[in-house]
N, C-alpha and C positions, 0 to 999 in steps of 0.2 A: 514542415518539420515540427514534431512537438519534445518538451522538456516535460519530465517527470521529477518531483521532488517531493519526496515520502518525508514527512512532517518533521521539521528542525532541523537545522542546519549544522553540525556541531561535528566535530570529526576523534576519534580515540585517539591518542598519543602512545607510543611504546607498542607492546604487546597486546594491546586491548582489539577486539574483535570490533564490529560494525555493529550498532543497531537497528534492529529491521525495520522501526517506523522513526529512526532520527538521523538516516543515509546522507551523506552530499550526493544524492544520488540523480546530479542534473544531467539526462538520461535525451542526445540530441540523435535526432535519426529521420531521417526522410520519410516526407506524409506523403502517402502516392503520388507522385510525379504523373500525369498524362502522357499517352504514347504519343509518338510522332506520328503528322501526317504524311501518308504517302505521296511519291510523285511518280505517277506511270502513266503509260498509255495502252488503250484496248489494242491486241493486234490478235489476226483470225486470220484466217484463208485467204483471200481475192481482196483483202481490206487493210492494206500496211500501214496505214494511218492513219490509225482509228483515236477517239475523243477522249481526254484524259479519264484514267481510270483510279486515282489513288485512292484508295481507302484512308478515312478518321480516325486518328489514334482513339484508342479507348480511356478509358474514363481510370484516374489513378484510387487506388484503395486508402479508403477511409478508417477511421479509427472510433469506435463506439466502447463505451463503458458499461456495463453491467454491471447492473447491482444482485448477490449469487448467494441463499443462504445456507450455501453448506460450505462457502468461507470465511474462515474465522482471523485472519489477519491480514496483513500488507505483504507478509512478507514471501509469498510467493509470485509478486509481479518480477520480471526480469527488466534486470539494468540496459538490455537492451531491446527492441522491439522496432520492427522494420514493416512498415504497409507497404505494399507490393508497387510495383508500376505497372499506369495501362500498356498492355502489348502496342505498338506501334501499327498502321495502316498500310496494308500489302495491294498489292497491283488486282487489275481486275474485281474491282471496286468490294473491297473485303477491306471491312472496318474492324480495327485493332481491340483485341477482349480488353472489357474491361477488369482489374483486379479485384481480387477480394478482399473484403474490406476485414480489416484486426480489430477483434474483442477484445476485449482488458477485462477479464473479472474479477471485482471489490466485494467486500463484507458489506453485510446490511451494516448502519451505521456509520460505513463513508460522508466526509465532506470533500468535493472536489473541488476547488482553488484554481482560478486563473493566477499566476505569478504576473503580479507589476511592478515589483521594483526593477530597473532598470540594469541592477547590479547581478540580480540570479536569475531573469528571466532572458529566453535564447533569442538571438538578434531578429529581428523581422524581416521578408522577404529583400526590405528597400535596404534595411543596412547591410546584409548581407552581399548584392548588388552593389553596394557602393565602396562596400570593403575590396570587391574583387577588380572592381574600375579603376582604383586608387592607383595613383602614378601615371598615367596611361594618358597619353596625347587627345585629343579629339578623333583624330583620324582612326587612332588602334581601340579607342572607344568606342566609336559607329560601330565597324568594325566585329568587335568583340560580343555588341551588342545584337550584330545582325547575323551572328553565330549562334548565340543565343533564341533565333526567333525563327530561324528560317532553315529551309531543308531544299537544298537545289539536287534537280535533275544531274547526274554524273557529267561532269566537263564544261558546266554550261552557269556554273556561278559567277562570272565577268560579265558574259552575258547577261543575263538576266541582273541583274546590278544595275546594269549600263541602259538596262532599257527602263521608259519608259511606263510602260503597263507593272512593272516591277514596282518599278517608287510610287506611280499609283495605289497599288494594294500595300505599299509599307505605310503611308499616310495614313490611307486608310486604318489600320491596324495600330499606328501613333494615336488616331484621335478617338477611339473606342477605348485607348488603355489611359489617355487623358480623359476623357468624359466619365470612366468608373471612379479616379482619381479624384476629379473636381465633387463627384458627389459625396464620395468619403468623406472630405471637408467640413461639404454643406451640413450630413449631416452629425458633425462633429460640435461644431457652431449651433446648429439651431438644437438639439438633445444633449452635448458636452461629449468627456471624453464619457467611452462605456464602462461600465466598471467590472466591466470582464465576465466569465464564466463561474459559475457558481453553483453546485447542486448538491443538494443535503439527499443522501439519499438513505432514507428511512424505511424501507420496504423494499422486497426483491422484485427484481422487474418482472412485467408480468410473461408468461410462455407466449412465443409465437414472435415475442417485439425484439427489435433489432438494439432496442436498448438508446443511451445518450448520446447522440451525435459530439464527440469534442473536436474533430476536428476532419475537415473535406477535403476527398483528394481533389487530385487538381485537374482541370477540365485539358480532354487527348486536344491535338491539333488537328486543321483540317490538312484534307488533300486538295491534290491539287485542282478534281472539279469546282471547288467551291470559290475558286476565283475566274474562273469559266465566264467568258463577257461576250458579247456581239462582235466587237470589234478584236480581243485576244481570244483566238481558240484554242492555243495550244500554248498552255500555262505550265512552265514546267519549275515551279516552287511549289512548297506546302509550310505549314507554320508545323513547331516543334509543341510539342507538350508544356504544361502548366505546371508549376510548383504547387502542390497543397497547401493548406491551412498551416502558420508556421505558430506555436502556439506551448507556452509553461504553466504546465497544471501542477498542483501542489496537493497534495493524497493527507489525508487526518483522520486518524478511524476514533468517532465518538467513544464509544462504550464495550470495553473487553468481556466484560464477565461482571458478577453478581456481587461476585468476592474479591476484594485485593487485597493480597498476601505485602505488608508492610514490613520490610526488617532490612537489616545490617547485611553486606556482604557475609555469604557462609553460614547464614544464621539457620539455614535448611529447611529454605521454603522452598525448594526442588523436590526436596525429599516427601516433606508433607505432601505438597500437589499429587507425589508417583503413588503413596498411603492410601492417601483420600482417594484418585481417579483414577483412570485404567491409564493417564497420561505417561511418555516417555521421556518426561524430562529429564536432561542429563543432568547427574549427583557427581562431583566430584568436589576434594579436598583442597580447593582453593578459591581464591576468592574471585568474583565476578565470573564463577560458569555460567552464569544464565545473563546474557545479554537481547534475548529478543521474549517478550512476554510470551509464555507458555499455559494453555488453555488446557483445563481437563474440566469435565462433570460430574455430580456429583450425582449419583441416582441413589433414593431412599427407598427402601421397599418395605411391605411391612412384617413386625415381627422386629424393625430396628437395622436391618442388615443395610450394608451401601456397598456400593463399586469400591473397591479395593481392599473392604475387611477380610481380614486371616491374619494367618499367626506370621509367616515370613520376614524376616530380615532384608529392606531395602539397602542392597548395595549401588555400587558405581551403575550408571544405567547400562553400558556396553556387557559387564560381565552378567548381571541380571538376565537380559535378553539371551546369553550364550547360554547359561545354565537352563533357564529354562527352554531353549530349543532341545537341547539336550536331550534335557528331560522329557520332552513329550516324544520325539525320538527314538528311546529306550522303553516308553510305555509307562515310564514311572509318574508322568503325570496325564492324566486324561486328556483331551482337548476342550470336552466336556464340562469339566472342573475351571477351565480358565476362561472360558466363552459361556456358560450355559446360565440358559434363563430359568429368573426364579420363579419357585412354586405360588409366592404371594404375590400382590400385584404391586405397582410401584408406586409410592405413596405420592413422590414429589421429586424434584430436579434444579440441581442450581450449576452456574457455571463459576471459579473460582481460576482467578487469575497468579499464577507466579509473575512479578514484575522484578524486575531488576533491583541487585539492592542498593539503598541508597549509603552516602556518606556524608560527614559534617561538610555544609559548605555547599551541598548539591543543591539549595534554593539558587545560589549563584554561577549555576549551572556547570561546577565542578565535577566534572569524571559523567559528563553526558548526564549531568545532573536534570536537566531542563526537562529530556526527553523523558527520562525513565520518569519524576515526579508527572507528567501527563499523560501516560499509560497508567498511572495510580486515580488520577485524577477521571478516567473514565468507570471506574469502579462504583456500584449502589452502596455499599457499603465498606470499610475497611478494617482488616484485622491485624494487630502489630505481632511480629513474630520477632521472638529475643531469643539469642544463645545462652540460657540457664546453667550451660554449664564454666561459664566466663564466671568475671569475680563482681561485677557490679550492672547485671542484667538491664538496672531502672537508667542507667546514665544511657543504656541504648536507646530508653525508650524517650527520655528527658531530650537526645539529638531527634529523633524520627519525630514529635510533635513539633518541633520547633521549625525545622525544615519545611513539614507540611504545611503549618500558620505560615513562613516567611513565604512561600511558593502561593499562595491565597490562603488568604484569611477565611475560617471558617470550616477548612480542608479536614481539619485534624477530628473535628466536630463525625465526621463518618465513622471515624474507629468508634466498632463495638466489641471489644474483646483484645485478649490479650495472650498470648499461646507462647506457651514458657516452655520452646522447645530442644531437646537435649536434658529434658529431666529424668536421666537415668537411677541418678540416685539418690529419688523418691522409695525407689521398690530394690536397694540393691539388700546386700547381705549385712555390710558392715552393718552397725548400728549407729558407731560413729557416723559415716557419712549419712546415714539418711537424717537422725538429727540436725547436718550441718545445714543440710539441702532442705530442711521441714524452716529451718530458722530465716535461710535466704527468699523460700518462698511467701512467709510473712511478710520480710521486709518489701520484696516487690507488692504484696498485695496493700500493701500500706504505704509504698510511693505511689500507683494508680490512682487510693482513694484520694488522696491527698494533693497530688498533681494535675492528675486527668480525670477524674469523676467530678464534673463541676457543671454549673448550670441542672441541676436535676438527671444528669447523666450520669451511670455507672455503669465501667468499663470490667466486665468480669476479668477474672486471671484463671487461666486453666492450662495446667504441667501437662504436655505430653512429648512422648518423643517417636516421630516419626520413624526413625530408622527401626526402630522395634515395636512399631503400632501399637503403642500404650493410650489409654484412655483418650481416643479418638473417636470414641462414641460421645461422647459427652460435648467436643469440640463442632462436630458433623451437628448432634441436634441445636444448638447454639444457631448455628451458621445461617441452618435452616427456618429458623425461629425469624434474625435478620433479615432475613433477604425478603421474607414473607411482607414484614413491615415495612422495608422498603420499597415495595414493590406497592404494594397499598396505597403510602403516601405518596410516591410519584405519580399512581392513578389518579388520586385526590388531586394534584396538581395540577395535573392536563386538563381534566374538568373545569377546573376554573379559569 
């Protein structure tokens, strides 16, 4: 049996959705169970009592991890996942298939976690066994237990009970499950306890490999020749199948993207993402739509251009996608025009993360605070996104450092930039409003300097508004400029 638990523990209250990498998602399901062995006897022509024939259960299916890099989160593993059992041992000495063994594939940048604490990790073969023994006499315990272990010939379980050659091969089969026991102990005592499962997996695994064993099915039972003696010829028990590896892995995916998009619920970091990338993040007018971090790319080509520039208005994502099927549809848009590769070549590429947005108080992990700041926290670099068009943009940004420093110190130190988005009117008609809007965008760039530009760091401020892809060229070369340095010094890093 293995438990899966995709990184933090923490559950939504109300109306709040689930987050993909901060699930209670302790996920219990049978690791191949081994087939039962058979108990038969050969019969043919002129020979009606012929030598036992049972086939050996087959072998239960295992579960291997893959590390895959054309996945980019957690959150397409399933809350549930079943390895198969070995097929069981049939007559005329035909040994039981064994099953095939379940892949799990993770993003480059996985860490996989054995769970130890006692409280979130799934019970182990022995307790599970003693849970089910619990109440139960000596006698309906043997008993229970010899149901558990053994497979008699039709009609013939008293018998074979009461004999003999029976509690022989039960002994037998006591002191092999004692003898694996005693060495667990030993060597528990001479190495200590183990400290579990552990694999950073930093590269895709390579073609052809079956990937990381977490966890083994469990070995088939025999038939009945395999208790076949001088003295018993005609054995008519067989042992039953094995439990697998019973085992709570805990899933953490290091590093999302290049870019973390840093802001306020609503503040239209969906929006920018759907701008900037070909991504489908959903945009809607409430707060906390984006609960699972959403990846898009940024491709640079040259000449300036990127994945998602044009003049179009990002609306809601469902009606976006309707319109534009539409449109292509009726002919009024090409396929061409929405798919088609450019004439320049492509200067460069970055990945930019939408992360959930935060709120005052999420260092203490308020509103799945925990999670969403360490989906931030995998980011090379960070950019704060504010609602410009609110009344006091810097008090967003005065919450967002402060959460980042309380959550680790040093966090907030990655914002490079500052994207003052919903600045519509910068370019509107009034002249009234764009003075008001020219006056607020001083004040933010003079609470930055003043707040957040310190230690030799300065956090530029740049107005755009994603829903009408305004000066988003300027935002794009910035990003790009980041991610380059970053990239750099994390090289310098590993070198040393």
């Amino acid at each position: 049996m293995i438990s899966f638990v995709r990184h933090g523990i923490a559950q939504l209250e109300h109306s709040f959705r689930e987050f993909a990498d901060a699930v209670p998602s302790s996920l219990r399901f049978p690791i191949g169970k081994g087939g039962d062995g058979a108990v038969a006897f050969h019969r043919e022509k002129f020979k009606p009592n012929g030598p036992p024939s049972g086939g050996n259960g087959g072998q239960g299916g295992s579960v291997y991890i893959v590390c895959d890099s054309s996945i980019a989160s957690l959150v397409g593993i399933p809350k549930q996942i079943r390895a198969a059992k070995g097929s069981n041992g049939l007559g005329t000495f035909r040994h039981g298939k064994s099953a095939k063994d379940t892949v799990i594939r993770v993003p480059v940048g996985t860490i996989v976690r054995e769970v130890t604490d006692p409280e979130r990790k799934v019970k182990t073969k022995e307790e599970a066994l003693e849970d089910m023994l619990e109440g139960l006499d000596d006698d309906e315990r043997g008993k229970k237990l010899r149901n558990l272990r053994w497979v008699h010939y039709p009609m013939h379980t008293d018998e074979n009970e009461g004999s003999d050659f029976f509690k022989e091969a039960e002994n037998a089969l006591l002191r092999e499950e004692r003898a694996a026991e005693r060495e667990r102990i030993q060597e528990r005592q001479l190495y200590g306890e183990s400290p579990g499962l552990h694999l950073d997996l930093t590269s895709p695994t390579a073609e052809g490999s079956q990937g990381h064993l977490v966890a083994r099915g469990g070995p088939g039972g025999f038939g009945n020749p395999h208790f076949l003696t001088l003295t018993n010829r005609s054995p008519k028990w067989a042992t039953r199948g094995k439990e697998g590896d019973w085992i709570s892995l805990e899933l953490e995916l290091k590093l999302l993207a290049d870019i973390g998009l840093v802001g306020f619920p609503n503040a239209g970091k969906s929006t920018l993402l759907r701008a900037l990338t070909r991504s489908q993040a959903e945009v809607a007018p409430y707060a906390f739509t984006t609960l699972n971090p959403q990846i898009g790319t940024v491709r640079v080509w040259e000449g300036g251009d990127f994945d998602g520039d044009g003049s179009n208005v990002i609306e809601d994502s469902w009606l976006r996608r309707k319109k534009d099927r539409e449109a292509m549809d009726a002919g009024l848009i090409p396929e061409s025009k929405l798919m088609a590769s450019r004439l320049g070549g492509e200067l460069y590429r970055f990945t930019i993360a939408d992360n959930p947005g935060l709120i005052a108080r999420a260092s203490e992990n308020v509103g799945l605070g925990h999670s969403f700041l360490r989906s931030i926290e995998r980011s090379l670099a960070l950019v704060y996104v504010v609602d410009f068009s609110g009344e006091a943009p810097w008090e967003e940004l005065r919450v967002l450092k402060n959460e980042l420093e309380t959550y680790k110190a040093g966090l907030s130190r990655r914002a490079r930039m500052v994207l003052a988005n919903k600045a519509d009117k910068l370019d509107d008609s009034d002249a009234d409003a764009v003075n008001e809007a020219k006056t607020k965008l001083e004040k933010l760039k003079s609470f930055v300097d003043s707040e957040l530009s310190k230690e030799g760091t300065s956090l530029e401020v740049v107005p755009v508004s994603g829903k009408f892809k305004v000066n988003l060229e300027a935002a794009v070369e910035r990003m790009g400029r980041y991610v380059k340095e970053a990239r750099k010094m994390e090289g310098e890093t590993e070198e040393e």
